[in-house]
N, C-alpha and C positions, 0 to 999 in steps of 0.2 A: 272838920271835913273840908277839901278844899276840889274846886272846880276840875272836871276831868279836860274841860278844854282848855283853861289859863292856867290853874291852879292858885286862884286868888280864894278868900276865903266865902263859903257859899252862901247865899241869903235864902232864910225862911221861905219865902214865897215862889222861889224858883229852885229848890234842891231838888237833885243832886246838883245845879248849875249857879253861880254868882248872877247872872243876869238874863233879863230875855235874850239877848243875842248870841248869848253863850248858849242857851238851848234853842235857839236856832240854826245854831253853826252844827249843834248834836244831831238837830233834823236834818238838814241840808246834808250831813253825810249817811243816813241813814236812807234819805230817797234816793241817793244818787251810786248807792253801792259802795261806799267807803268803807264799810264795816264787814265784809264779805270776806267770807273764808276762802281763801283758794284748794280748788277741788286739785284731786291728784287723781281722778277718774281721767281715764282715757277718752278724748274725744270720743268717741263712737259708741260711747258706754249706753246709750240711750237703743242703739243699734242690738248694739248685743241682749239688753235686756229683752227685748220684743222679740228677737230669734227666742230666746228662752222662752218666756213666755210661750210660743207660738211651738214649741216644740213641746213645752207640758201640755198642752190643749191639744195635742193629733190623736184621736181615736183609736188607731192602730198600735198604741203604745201602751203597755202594761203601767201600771203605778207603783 
């Protein structure tokens, strides 16, 4: 098995990583959003949810 950050070969006490520094480089992209999927939601999608929302919740509205 080999390092997903160098690809040198991995040591027992730090797999899946060769070294501490190697799983600190894995941390350091993980706080900092390096590993984040890019959304294809439209900005406003937070917007629109809450109209929706907000339109199943009116009273006046059959189910």
């Amino acid at each position: 098995m080999t390092c997903p950050i160098c690809n040198a070969e991995t040591a027992k006490a730090y797999r899946p990583f060769c070294s501490r520094r190697c799983a600190d480089v894995d941390l350091g992209r993980w706080i900092t959003g390096g590993y984040a999927v890019p959304s294809t939601d439209p900005a406003d999608a937070e917007e629109a949810a809450d109209a929706l929302e907000r339109e199943t919740e009116r009273p006046d509205r059959p189910n």
